[in-house]
Structure formats: structure tokens, C-alpha cells
N, C-alpha and C positions, 0 to 999 in steps of 0.2 A: 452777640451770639447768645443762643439760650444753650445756660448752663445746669439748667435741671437735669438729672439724668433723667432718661427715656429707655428704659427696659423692654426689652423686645423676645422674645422666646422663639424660635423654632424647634419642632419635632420632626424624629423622622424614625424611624424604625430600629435606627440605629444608633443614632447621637443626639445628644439633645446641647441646643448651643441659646447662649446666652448672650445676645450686643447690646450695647448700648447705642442708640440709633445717631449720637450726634458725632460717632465716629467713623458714620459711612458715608463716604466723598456721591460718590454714586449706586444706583441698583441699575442692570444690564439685563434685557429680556434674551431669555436660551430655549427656544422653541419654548413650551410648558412650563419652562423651568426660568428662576432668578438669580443672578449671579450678582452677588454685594462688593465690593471693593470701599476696604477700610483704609484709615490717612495710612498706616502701616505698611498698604501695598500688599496685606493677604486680599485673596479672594475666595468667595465662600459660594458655591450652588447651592439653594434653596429648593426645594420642591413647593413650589409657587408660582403661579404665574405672574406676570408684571400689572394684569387688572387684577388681580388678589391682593396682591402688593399695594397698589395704591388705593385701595378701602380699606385694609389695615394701616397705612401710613397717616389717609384721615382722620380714623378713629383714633390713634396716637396723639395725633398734634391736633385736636380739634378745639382747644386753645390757644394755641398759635400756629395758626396758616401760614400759608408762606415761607415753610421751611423745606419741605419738599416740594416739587413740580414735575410733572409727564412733561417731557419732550418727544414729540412723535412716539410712532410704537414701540422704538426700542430704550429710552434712555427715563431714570427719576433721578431726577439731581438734586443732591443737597445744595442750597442756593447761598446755604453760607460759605462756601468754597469756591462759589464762582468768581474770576480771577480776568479771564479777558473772552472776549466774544471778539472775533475777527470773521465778520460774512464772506469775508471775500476769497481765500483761503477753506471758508468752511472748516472752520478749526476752533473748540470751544478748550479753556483751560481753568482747570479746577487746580487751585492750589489754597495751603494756608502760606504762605509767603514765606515758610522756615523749613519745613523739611518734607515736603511731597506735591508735587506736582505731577498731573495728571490732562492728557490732550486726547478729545476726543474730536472724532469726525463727526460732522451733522450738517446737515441739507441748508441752505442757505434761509428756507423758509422758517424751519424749525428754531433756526439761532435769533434769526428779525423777531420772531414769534417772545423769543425768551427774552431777549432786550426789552422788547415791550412792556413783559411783565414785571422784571425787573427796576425798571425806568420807565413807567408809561410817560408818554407823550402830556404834558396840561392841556386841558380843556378851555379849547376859543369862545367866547365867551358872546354870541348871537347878539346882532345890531339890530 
């Protein structure tokens, strides 16, 4: 897991919040608005949407990819948390293995889709 801190800022008219990004399991799209969940189990609404979200999350990590990923329209997962993928069920689970575990719902295509990414399949190699 990358341990660099990754500082992240949001504004709002009213509070101004400071994460550190490698401490959010997942982002949740809320109509317009983005909802974080930290390993801690706070959750924080953003005024952001979830495609705002993830061009700032490339611009973040755009030396190491592959830390965050869209899952359908609703879910950005940090993919260092990911823990088990069950399609059948439709049941994805983020955990660090010691103190927060987290179970979300998603579409059987979405989770094959993340598998993939995760694990792609090797390349058969044409006779």
C-alpha cells in the first residue's frame, strides 16, 4: 500500500476539511453531491459531484494509478481495501483485516467488471 500521505482539501462556505486520501475506504455519489467514508466509519458529504471526484482523484494519483476506480455511477473505491468480491450475492467487501469492515451492494456486472481490473484474466497467446 502507498504510504505517501496524499492531502486533499475541500471548501465549503463553511468548513474547510483536511483528508488524507489513503484513509478513505470508499466515495458514494449523493445526487450532486459526494459522500467519503473513512476506515474510522465517519462519513463526510462533499459538495462535489462523483465525475468531479474522480478528475481530481486522477490528478492526485497520477503517479500511481490504480489506487482508486469508478464502479458504475454510484461507487470510487479505494482498491487497497478491497477484501472479497462475491457476484452471486452481489456483495462487495472492503476491509483492512483488523478494524473496519465495510459491505456494499453492486450489480453483478459492476463487481465482474472490478474483478477484472483487479485480476485481469492473461493473455492467450494466438497460434
Amino acid at each position: 500500500m502507498d504510504h505517501k500521505p496524499r492531502i486533499i482539501y475541500f471548501q465549503s462556505r463553511d468548513e474547510f476539511l483536511r483528508v488524507d486520501l489513503a484513509s478513505i475506504v470508499y466515495f458514494e455519489a449523493e445526487a450532486n453531491y459526494t459522500r467519503f467514508v473513512s476506515f474510522n466509519g465517519e462519513s463526510t458529504l462533499i459538495f462535489m459531484n462523483l465525475g468531479k471526484m474522480e478528475e481530481l482523484l486522477s490528478l492526485r494519483y497520477k503517479d500511481a494509478p490504480g489506487t482508486f476506480a469508478r464502479v458504475g455511477k454510484r461507487y470510487i473505491l479505494n482498491l487497497n481495501y478491497i477484501y472479497r468480491i462475491n457476484t452471486l450475492k452481489q456483495e462487495l467487501t472492503l476491509s483492512d483485516q483488523r478494524s473496519f469492515t465495510f459491505n456494499l451492494s453492486l450489480s453483478k456486472v459492476a463487481l465482474k467488471a472490478l474483478r477484472d481490473l483487479i485480476s485481469p484474466k492473461p493473455k492467450t497467446e494466438a497460434k
